[in-house]
VOVEXFI-901829 format. One record per residue (C-alpha): residue number from 0; residue in three letters; x, y, z. Coordinates in steps of 0.001 Angstrom, whole numbers, plus 500000, padded with zeros to 6 digits. Example, Ala and Ser with C-alpha at 12.3 -4.5 7.8 and 13.67 -1.06 7.14 Angstrom:
2
REC   seq   type       xx       yy       zz
REC     0    ALA   512300   495500   507800
REC     1    SER   513670   498940   507140
This chain:
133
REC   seq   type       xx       yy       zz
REC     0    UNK   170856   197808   827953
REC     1    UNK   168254   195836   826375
REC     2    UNK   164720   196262   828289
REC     3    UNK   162433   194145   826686
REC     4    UNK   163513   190514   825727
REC     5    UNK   161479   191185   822143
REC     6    UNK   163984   193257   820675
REC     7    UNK   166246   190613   820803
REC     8    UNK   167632   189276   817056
REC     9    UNK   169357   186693   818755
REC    10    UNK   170248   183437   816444
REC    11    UNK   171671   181848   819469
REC    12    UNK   171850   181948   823465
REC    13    UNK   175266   183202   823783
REC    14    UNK   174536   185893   821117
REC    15    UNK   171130   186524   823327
REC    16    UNK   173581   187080   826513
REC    17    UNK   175797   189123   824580
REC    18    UNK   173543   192295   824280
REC    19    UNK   173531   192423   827868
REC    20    UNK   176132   194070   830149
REC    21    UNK   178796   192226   831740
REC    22    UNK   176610   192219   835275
REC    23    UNK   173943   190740   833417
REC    24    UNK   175450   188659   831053
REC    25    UNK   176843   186914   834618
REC    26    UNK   173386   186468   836065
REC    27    UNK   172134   184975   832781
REC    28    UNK   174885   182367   832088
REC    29    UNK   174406   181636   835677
REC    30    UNK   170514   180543   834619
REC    31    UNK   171347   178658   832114
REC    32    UNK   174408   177020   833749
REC    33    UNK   171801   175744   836291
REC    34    UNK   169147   174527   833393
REC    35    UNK   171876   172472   831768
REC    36    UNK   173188   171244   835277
REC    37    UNK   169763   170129   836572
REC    38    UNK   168777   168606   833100
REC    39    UNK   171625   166940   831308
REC    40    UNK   170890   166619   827865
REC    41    UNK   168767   169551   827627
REC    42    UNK   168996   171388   823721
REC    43    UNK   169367   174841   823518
REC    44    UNK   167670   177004   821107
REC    45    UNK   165721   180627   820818
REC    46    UNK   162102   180407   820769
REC    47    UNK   159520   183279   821410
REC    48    UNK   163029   185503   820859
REC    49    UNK   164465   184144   824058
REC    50    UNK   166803   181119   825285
REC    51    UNK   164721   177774   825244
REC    52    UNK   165964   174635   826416
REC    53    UNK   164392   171531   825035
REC    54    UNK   164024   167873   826257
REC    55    UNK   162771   164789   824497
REC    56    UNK   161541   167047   821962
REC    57    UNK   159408   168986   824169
REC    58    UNK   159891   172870   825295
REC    59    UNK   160951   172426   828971
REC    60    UNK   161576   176098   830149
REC    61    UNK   162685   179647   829196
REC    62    UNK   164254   182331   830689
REC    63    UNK   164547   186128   829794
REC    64    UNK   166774   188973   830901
REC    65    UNK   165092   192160   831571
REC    66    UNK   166002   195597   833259
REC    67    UNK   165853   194297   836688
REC    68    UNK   165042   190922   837302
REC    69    UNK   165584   187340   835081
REC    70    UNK   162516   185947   834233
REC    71    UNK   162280   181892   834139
REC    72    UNK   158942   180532   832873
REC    73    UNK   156557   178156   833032
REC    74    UNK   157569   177230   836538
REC    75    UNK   155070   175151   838227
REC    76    UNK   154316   177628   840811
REC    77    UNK   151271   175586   841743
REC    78    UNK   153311   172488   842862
REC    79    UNK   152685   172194   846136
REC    80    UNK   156529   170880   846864
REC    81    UNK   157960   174000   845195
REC    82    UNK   155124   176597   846381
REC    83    UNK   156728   177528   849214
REC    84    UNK   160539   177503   847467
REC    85    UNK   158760   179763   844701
REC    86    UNK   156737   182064   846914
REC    87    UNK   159061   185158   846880
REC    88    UNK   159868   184889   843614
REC    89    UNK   156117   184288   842016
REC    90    UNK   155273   187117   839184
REC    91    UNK   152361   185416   837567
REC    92    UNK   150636   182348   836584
REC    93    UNK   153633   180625   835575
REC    94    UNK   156428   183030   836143
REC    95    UNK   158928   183847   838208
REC    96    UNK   161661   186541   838374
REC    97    UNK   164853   186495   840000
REC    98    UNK   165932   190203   840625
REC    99    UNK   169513   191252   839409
REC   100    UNK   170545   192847   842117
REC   101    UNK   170296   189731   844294
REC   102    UNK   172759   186738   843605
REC   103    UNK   170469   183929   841700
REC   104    UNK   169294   181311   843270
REC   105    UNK   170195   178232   841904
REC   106    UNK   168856   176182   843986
REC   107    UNK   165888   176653   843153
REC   108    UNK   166317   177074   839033
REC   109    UNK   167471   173884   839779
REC   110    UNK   164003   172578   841667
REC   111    UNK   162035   174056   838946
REC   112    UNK   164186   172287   836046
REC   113    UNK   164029   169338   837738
REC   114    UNK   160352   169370   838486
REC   115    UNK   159732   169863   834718
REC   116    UNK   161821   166885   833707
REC   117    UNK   160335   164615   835673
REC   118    UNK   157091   165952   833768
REC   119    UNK   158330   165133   830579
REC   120    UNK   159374   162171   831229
REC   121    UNK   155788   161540   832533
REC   122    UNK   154625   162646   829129
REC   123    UNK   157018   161233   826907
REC   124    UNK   155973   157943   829026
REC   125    UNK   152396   158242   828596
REC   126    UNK   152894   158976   824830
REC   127    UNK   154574   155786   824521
REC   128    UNK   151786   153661   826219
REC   129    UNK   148761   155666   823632
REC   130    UNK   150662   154655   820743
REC   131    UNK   151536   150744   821976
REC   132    UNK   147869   150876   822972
């Protein structure tokens, strides 16, 4: 099993999923099925070794298998309507890790996804009124 996400060779997310076992490989096609649900349009890609999904140009979030947990990062675990959502989950600034021996909770992938494309789109927005301005 791989233990740290930098080993990873990886061209490709389903090739990244791939050196996982089965059990894993479930958990981390259920991540990503919830990143593509909650953010239609979304490009995947490997950055930083590990899955990266892509919106409007701009990195949206990442996600990482591990030994014992999937991470998902940069979640805004400062947001004070996901804080609470986030809270058992929190493993750093901007991280948060799901545990593989629980089922993952896609709810609240999905919260975090979506709270991160309405932030690009805030971006992308305010780009476009600096450069008509």
């Amino acid at each position: 099993m791989q233990a740290e996400q930098t080993r990873s060779r990886a061209k490709n997310i389903d090739e990244y999923i791939a050196e996982f076992p089965p059990s894993v490989q479930e958990s981390l096609q259920e991540v990503r099925m919830a990143i593509r649900k909650a953010a239609p349009g979304v490009v995947e890609k490997i950055s930083y070794r590990i899955p990266a999904f892509t919106l409007n140009g701009t990195y949206l979030v990442y996600f990482a298998g591990f030994k014992e947990h999937v991470g998902v990062y940069p979640a805004p675990v400062e947001a004070e309507e996901l804080r609470e959502a986030l809270a058992p989950y929190r493993s750093g600034k901007a991280t948060v890790r799901f545990p593989l021996d629980k089922p993952i909770p896609v709810d609240v992938i999905s919260k975090i996804v979506k709270f991160k494309v309405k932030e690009n789109l805030e971006r992308a927005r305010a780009r476009q009124k600096t450069k008509k301005g």
